[in-house]
Every structure is written in C-alpha cells, then in structure tokens.
LUMGUTI-10541 format. One record per residue: residue number from 1; x, y, z of N, C-alpha, C, O, CB in turn. Coordinates in nm, 2 decimals, padded with zeros to 4 digits, m for minus. Glycine has a CB too. Example, Ala and Ser with C-alpha at 12.3 -4.5 7.8 and 13.67 -1.06 7.14 Angstrom:
2
[loti 1, [01.32, m00.57, 00.78], [01.23, m00.45, 00.78], [01.32, m00.33, 00.78], [01.42, m00.33, 00.85], [01.13, m00.45, 00.90]];
[loti 2, [01.28, m00.22, 00.71], [01.37, m00.11, 00.71], [01.29, 00.00, 00.79], [01.34, 00.11, 00.80], [01.41, m00.06, 00.57]];
This chain:
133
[loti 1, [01.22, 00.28, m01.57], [01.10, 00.26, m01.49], [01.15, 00.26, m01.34], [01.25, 00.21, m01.31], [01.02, 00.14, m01.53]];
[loti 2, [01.04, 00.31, m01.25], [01.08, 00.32, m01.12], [00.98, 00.25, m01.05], [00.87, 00.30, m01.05], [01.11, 00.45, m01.06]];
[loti 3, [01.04, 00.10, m00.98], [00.92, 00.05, m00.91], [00.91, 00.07, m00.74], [01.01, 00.06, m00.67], [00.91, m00.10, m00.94]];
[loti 4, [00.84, 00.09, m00.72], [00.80, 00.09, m00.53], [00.78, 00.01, m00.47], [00.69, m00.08, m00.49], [00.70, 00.16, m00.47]];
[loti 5, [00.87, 00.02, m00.39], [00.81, m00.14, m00.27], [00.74, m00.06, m00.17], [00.75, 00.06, m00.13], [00.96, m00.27, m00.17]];
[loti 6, [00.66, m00.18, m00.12], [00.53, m00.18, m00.03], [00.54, m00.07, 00.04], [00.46, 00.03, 00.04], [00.51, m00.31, 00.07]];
[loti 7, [00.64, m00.09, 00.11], [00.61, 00.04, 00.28], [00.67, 00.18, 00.15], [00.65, 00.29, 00.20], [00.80, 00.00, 00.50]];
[loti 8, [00.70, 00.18, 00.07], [00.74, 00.37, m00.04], [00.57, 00.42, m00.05], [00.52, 00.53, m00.03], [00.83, 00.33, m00.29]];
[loti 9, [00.52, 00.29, m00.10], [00.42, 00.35, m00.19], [00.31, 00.38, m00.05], [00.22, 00.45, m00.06], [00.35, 00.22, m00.34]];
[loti 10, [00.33, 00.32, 00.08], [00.25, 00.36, 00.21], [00.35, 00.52, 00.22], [00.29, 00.60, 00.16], [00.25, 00.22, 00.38]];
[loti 11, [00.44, 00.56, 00.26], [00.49, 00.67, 00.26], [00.47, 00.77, 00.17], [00.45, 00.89, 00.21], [00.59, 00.64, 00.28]];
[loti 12, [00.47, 00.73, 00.06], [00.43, 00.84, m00.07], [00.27, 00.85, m00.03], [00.24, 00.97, m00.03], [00.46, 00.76, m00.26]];
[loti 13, [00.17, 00.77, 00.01], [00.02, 00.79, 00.03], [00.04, 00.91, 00.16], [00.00, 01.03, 00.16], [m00.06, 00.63, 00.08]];
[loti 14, [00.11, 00.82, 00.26], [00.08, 00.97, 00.36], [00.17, 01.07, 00.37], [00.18, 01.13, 00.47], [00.06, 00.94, 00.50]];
[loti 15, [00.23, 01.08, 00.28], [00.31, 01.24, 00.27], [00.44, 01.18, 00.40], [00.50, 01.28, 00.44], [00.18, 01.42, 00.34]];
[loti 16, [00.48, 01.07, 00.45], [00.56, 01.04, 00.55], [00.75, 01.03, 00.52], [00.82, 00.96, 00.45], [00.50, 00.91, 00.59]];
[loti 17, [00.75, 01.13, 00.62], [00.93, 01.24, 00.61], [01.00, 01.12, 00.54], [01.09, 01.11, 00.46], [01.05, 01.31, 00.82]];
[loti 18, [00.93, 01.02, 00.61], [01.06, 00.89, 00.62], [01.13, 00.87, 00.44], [01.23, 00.83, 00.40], [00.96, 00.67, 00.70]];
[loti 19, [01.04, 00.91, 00.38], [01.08, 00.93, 00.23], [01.16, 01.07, 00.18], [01.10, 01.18, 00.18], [00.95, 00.93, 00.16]];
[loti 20, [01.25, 01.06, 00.14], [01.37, 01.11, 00.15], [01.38, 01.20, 00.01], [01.35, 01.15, m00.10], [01.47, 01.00, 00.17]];
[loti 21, [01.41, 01.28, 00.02], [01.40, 01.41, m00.13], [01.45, 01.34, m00.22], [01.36, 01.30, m00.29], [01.51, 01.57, m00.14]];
[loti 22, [01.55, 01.30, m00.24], [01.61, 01.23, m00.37], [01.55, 01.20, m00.39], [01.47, 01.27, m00.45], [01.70, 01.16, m00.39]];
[loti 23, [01.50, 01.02, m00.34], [01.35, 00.94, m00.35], [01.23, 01.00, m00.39], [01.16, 00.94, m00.46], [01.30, 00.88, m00.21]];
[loti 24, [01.18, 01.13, m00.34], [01.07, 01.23, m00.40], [01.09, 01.26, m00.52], [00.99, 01.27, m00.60], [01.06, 01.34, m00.33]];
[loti 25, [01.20, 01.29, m00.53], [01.25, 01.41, m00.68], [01.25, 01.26, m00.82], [01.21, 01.29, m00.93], [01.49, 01.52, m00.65]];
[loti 26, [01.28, 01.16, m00.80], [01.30, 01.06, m00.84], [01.14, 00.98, m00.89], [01.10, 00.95, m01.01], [01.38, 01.01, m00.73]];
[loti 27, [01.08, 00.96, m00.79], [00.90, 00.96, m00.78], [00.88, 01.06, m00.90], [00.90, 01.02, m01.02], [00.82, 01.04, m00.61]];
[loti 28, [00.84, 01.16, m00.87], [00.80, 01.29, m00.95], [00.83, 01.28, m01.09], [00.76, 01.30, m01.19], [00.87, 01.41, m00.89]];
[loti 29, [00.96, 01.26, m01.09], [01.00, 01.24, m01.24], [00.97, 01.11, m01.32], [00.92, 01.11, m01.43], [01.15, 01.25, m01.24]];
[loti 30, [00.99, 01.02, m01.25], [00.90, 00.90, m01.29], [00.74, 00.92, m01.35], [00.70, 00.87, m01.45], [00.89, 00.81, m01.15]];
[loti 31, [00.66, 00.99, m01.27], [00.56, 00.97, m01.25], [00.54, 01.05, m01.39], [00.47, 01.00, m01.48], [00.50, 01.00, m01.12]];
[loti 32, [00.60, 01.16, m01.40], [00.57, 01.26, m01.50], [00.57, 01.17, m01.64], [00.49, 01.20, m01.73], [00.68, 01.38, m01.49]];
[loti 33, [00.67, 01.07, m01.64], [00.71, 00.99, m01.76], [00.63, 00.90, m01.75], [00.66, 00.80, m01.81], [00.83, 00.94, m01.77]];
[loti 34, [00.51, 00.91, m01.68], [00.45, 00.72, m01.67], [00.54, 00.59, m01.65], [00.53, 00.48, m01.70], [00.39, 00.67, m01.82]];
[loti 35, [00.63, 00.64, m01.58], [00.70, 00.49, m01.54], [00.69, 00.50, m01.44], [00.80, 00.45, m01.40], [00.82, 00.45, m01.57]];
[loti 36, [00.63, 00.53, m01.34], [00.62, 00.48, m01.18], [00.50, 00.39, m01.18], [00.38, 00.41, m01.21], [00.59, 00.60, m01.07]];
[loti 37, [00.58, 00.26, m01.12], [00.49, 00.13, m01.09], [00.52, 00.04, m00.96], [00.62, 00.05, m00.89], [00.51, 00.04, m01.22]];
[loti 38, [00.42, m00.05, m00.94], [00.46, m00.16, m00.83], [00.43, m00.31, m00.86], [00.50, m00.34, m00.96], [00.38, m00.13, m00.71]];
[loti 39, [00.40, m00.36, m00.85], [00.41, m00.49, m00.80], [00.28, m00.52, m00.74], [00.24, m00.50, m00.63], [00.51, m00.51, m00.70]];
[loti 40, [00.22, m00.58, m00.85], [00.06, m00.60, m00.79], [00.03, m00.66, m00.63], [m00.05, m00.63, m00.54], [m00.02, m00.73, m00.89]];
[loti 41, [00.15, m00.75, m00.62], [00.15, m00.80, m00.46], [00.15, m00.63, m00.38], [00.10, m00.62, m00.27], [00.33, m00.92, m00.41]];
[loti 42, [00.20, m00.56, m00.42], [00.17, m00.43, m00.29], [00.03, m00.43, m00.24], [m00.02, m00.43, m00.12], [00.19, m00.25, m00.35]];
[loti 43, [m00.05, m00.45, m00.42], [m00.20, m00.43, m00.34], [m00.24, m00.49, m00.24], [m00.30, m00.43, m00.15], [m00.31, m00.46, m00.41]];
[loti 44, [m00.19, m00.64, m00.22], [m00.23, m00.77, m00.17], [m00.19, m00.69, m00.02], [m00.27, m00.62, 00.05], [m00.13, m00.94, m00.23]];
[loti 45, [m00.01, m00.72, m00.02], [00.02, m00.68, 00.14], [m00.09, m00.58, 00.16], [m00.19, m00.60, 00.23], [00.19, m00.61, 00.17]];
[loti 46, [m00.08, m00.43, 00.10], [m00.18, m00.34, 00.13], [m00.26, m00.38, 00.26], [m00.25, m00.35, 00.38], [m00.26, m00.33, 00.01]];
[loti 47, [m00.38, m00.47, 00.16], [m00.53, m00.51, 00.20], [m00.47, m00.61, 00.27], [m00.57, m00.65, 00.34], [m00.66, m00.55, 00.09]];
[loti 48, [m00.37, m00.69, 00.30], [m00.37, m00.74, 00.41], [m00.32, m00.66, 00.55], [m00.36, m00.69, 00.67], [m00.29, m00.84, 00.38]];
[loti 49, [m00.23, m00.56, 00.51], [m00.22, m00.49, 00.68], [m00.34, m00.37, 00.71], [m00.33, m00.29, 00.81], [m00.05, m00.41, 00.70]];
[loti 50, [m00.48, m00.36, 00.57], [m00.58, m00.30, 00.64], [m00.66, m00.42, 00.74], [m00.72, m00.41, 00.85], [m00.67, m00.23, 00.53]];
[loti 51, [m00.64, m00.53, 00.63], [m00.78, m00.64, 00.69], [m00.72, m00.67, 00.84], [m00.80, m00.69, 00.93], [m00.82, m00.83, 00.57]];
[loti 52, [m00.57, m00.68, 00.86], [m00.52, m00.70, 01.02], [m00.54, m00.59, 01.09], [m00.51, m00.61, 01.21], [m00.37, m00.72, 01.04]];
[loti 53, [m00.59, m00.45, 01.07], [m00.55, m00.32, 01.14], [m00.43, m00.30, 01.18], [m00.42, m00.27, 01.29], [m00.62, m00.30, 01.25]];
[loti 54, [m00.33, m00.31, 01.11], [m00.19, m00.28, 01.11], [m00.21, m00.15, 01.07], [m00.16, m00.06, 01.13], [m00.08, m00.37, 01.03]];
[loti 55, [m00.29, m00.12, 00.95], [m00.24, 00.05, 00.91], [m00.44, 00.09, 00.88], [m00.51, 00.00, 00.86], [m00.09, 00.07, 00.69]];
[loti 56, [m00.47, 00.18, 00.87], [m00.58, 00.25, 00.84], [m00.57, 00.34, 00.68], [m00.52, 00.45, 00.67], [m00.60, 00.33, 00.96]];
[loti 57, [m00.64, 00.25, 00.58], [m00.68, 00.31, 00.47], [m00.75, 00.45, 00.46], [m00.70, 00.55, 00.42], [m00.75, 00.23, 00.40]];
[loti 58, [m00.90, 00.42, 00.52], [m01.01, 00.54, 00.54], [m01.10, 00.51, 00.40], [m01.18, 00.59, 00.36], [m00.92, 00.71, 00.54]];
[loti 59, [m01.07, 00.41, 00.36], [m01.16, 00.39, 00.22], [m01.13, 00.22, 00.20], [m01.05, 00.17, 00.27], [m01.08, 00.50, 00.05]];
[loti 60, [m01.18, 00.17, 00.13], [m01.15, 00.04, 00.10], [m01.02, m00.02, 00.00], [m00.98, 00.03, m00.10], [m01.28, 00.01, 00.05]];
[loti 61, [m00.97, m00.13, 00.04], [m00.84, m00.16, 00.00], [m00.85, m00.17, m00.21], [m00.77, m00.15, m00.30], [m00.79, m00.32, 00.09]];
[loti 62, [m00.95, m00.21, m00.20], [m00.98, m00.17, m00.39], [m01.00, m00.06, m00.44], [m00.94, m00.03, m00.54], [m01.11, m00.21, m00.46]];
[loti 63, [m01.09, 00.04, m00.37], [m01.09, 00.19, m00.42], [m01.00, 00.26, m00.37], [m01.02, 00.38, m00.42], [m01.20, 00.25, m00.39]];
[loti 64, [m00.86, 00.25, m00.26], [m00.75, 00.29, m00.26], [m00.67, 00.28, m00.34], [m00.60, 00.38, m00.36], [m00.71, 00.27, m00.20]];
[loti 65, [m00.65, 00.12, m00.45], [m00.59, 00.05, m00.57], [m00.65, 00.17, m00.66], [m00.58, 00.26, m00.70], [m00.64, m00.14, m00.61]];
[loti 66, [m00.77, 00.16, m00.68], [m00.83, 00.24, m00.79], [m00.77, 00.40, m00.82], [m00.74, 00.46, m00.92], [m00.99, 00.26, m00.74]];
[loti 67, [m00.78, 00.45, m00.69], [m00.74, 00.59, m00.71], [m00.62, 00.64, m00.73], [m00.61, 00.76, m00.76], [m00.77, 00.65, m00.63]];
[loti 68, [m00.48, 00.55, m00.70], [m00.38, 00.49, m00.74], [m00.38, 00.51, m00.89], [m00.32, 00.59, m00.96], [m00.39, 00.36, m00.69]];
[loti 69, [m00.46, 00.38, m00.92], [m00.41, 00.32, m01.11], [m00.46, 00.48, m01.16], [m00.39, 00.53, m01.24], [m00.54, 00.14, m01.22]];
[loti 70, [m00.55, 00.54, m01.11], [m00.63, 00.65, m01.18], [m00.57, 00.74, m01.21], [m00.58, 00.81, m01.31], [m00.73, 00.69, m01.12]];
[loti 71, [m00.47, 00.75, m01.08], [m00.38, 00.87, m01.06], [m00.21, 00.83, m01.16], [m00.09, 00.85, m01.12], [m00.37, 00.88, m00.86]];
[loti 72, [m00.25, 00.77, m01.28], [m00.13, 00.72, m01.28], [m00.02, 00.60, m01.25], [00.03, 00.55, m01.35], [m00.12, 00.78, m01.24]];
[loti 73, [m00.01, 00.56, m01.16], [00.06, 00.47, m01.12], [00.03, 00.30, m01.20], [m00.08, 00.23, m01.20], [00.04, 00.49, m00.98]];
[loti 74, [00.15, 00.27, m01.25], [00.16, 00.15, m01.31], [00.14, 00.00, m01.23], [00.22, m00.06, m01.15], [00.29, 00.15, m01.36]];
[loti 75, [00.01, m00.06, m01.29], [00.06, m00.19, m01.20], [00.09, m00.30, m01.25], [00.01, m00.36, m01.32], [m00.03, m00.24, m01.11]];
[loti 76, [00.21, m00.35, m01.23], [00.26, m00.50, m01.31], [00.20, m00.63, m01.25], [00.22, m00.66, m01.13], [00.43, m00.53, m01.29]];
[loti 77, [00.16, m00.67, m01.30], [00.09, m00.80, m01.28], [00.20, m00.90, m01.29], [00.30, m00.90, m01.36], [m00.04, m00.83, m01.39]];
[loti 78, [00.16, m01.03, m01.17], [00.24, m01.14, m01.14], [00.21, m01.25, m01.28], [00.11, m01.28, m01.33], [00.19, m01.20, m00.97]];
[loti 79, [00.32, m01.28, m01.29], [00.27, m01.41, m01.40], [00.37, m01.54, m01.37], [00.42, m01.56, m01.26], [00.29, m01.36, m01.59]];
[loti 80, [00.38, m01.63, m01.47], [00.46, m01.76, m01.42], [00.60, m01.73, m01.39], [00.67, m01.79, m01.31], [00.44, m01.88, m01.51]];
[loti 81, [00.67, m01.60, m01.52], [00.77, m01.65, m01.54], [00.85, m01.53, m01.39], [00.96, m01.52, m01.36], [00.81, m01.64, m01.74]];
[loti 82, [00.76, m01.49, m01.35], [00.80, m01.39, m01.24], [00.83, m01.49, m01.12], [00.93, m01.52, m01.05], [00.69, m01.26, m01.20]];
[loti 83, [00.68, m01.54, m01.13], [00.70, m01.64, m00.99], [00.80, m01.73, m01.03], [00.85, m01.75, m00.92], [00.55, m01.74, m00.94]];
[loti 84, [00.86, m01.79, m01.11], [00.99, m01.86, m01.12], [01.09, m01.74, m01.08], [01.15, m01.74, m00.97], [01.01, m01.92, m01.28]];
[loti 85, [01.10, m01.69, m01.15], [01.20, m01.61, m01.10], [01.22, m01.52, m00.95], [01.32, m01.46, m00.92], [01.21, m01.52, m01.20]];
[loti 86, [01.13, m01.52, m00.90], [01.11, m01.49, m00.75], [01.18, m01.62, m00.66], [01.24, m01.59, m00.55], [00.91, m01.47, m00.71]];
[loti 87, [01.19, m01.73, m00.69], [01.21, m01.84, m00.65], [01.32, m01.87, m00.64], [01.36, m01.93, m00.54], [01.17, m01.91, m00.71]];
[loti 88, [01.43, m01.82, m00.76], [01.50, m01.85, m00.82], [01.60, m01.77, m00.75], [01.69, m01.84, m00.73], [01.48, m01.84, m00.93]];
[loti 89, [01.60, m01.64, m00.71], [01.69, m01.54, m00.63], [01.80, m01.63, m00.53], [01.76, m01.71, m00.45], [01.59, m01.44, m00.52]];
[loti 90, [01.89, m01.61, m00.56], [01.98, m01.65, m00.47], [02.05, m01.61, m00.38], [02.15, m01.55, m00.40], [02.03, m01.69, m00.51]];
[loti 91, [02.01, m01.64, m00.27], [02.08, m01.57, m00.16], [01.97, m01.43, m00.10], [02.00, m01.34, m00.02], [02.23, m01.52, m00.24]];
[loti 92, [01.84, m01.46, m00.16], [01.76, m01.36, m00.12], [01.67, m01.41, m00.02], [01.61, m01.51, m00.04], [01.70, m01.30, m00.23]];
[loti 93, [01.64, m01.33, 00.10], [01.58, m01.34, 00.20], [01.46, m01.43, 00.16], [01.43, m01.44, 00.04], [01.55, m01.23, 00.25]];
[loti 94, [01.36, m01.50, 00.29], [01.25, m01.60, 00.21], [01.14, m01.52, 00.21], [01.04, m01.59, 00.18], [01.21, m01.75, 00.28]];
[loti 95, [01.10, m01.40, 00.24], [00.97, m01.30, 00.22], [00.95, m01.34, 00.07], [01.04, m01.31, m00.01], [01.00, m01.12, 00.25]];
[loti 96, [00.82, m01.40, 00.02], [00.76, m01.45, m00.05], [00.74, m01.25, m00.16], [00.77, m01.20, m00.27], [00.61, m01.57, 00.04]];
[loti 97, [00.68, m01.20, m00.06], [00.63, m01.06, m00.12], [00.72, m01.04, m00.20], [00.72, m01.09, m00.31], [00.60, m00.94, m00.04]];
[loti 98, [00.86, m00.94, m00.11], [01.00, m00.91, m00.13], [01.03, m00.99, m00.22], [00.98, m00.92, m00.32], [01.09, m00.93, m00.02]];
[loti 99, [01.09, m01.10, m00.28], [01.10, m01.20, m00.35], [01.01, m01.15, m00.55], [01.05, m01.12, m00.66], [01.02, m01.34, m00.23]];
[loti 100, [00.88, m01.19, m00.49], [00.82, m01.08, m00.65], [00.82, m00.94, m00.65], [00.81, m00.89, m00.77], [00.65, m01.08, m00.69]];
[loti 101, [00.83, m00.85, m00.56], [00.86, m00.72, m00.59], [01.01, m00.70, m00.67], [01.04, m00.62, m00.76], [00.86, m00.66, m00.45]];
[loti 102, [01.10, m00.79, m00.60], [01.22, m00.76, m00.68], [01.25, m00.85, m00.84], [01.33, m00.81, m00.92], [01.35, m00.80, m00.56]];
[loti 103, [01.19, m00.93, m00.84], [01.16, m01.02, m00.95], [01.13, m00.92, m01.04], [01.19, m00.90, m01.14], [01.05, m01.14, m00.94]];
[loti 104, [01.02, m00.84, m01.00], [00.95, m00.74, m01.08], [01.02, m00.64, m01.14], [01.02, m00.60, m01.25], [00.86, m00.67, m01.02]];
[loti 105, [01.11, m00.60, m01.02], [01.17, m00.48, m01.07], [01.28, m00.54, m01.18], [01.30, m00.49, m01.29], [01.25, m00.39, m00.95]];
[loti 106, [01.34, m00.66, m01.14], [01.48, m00.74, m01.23], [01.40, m00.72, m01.39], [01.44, m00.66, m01.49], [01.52, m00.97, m01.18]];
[loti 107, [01.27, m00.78, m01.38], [01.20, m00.83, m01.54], [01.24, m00.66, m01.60], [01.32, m00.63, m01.70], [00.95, m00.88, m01.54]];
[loti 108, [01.17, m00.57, m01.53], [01.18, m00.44, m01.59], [01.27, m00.37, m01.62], [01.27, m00.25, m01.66], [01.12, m00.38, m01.54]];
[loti 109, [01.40, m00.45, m01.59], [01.46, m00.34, m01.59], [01.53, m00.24, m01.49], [01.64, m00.20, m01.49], [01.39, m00.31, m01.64]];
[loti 110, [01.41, m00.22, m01.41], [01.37, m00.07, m01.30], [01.46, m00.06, m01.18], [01.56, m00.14, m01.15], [01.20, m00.07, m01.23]];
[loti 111, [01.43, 00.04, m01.11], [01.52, 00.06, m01.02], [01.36, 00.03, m00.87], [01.25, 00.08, m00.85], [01.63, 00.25, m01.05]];
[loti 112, [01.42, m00.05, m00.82], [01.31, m00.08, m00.71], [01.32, 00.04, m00.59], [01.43, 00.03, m00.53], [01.34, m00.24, m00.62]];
[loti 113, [01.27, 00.14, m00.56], [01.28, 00.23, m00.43], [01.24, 00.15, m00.32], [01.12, 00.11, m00.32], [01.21, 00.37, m00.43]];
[loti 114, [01.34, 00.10, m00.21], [01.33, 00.06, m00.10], [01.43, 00.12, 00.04], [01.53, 00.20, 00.05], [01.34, m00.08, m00.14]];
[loti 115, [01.34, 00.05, 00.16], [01.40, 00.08, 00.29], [01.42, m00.02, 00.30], [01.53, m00.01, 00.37], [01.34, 00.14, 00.39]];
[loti 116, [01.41, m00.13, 00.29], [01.46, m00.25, 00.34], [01.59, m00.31, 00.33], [01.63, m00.36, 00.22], [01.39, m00.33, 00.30]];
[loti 117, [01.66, m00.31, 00.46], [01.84, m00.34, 00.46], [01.82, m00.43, 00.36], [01.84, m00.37, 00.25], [01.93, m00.40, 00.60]];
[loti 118, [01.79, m00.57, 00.36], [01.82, m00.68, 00.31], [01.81, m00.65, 00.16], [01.91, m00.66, 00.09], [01.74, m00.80, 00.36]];
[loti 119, [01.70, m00.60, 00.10], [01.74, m00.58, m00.03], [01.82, m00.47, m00.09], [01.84, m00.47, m00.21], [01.64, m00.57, m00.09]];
[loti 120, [01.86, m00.38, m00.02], [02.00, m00.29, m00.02], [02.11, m00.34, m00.05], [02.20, m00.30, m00.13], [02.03, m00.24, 00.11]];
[loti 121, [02.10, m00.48, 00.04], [02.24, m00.52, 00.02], [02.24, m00.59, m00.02], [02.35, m00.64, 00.00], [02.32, m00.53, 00.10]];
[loti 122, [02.15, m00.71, m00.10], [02.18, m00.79, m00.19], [02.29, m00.77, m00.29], [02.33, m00.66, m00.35], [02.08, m00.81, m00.24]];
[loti 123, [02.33, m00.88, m00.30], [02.45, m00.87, m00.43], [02.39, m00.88, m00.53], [02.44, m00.81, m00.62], [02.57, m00.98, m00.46]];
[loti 124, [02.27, m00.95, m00.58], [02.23, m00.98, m00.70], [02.24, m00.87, m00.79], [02.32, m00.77, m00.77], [02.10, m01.02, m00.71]];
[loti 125, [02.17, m00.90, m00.89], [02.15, m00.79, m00.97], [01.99, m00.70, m00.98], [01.91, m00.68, m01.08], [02.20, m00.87, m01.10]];
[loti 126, [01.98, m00.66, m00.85], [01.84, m00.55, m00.87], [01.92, m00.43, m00.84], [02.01, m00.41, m00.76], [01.68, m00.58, m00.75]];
[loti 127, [01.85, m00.35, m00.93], [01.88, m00.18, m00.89], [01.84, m00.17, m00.79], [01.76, m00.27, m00.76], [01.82, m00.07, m00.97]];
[loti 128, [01.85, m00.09, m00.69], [01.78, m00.01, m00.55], [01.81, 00.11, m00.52], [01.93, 00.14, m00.49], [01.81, m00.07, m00.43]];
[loti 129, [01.72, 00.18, m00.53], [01.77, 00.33, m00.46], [01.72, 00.35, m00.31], [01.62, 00.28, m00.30], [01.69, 00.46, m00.55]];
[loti 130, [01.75, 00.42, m00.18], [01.76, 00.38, m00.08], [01.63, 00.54, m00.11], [01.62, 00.65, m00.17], [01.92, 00.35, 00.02]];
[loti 131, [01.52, 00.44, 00.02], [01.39, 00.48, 00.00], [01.40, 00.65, 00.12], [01.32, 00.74, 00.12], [01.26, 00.34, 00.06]];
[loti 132, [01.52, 00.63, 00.20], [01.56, 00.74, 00.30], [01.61, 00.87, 00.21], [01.57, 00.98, 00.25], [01.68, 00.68, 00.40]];
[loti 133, [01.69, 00.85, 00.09], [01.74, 00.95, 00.02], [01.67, 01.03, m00.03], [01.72, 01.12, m00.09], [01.80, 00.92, m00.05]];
C-alpha cells in the first residue's frame, strides 16, 4: 500500500511538476491495485488550508473528499490505537498531522510518499519514498 501525505495528494490534484515520475509511476501503480490511500487527517488539513485561503479547492472541501474516495482513493480512518502510536514516535517532529500520517503509514505497512525533509530522515521505522522522485 502506498500512502500520501498532505502536500502529494495537493500535487497529484493539480497535476504540480513538483511530483516527480518515479512518485507518478508509483501512484499509478498503486492506484491500479487499490492501494493508494491517506490519512483521513489530509481531509482535515485539506479543509483547513481552504477554510484559511491558503489554497483554492473550486468546490467544497467534502465534495473534493468525495470525488477522491469515488475516484478510488483509500481513506484510513484515525482510531485510538493510531493516536497512541502517533504519540509514541520517537524522535519525531511535534506536527500533530505528520505524527498520524506516519502512524498510518507504520500500521499499514505502506510506504508514505513525502516531501517533507524531517520525515525523510527520520530513523524510525516508516517507509518513505521522496515525493520529488
């Protein structure tokens, strides 16, 4: 399973270079398998940087979710034993989001596609594929 963090799954929406072929070819193949997923908190951040005007949807932050799940895409829902384990990261930056996105990906298994240095270089144990490749 291949999960996306926040700013992949905004780059994969607008077709943005900053997403990297590998990362594409990787997507694609995922998707084909039904294993491309996120982290229900994406929705959250999402509709929080429409409701700030940080980014422009063009539709509403639920019927953006909608056309998403519709299209495919997996969403993992947060539960207790995640939020423990979001908590639990050691040595991982204090971004509450970051923190269950990678929780998410650990439970699954998955390989998280990200841009974000800090989870790049964590030692733990999350997969990451670099969201540039």
């Amino acid at each position: 399973m291949i999960v996306l963090d926040t700013h992949v799954l905004l780059w994969l929406d607008r077709e943005d270079p900053a997403l990297g072929p590998s990362s594409r070819e990787t997507i694609r193949t995922a998707w084909g398998k039904g294993e491309l997923a996120v982290c229900a908190i994406s929705f959250w951040e999402v509709a929080m940087l429409a409701a700030r005007g940080r980014i422009e949807l063009h539709q509403s932050a639920e019927s953006w979710r909608g056309d998403w799940l519709r299209a495919g895409l997996v969403e993992i829902a947060l539960d207790g034993a995640l939020a423990v384990t979001a908590a639990e990261l050691a040595a991982f930056h204090a971004d509450p989001a970051d923190r269950f996105i990678a929780a998410t990906a650990m439970a699954r298994a998955a390989t998280l596609i990200t841009a974000d240095q800090a989870m790049l270089r964590w030692p733990g144990p999350l997969r990451c594929h670099p969201a540039g490749t």
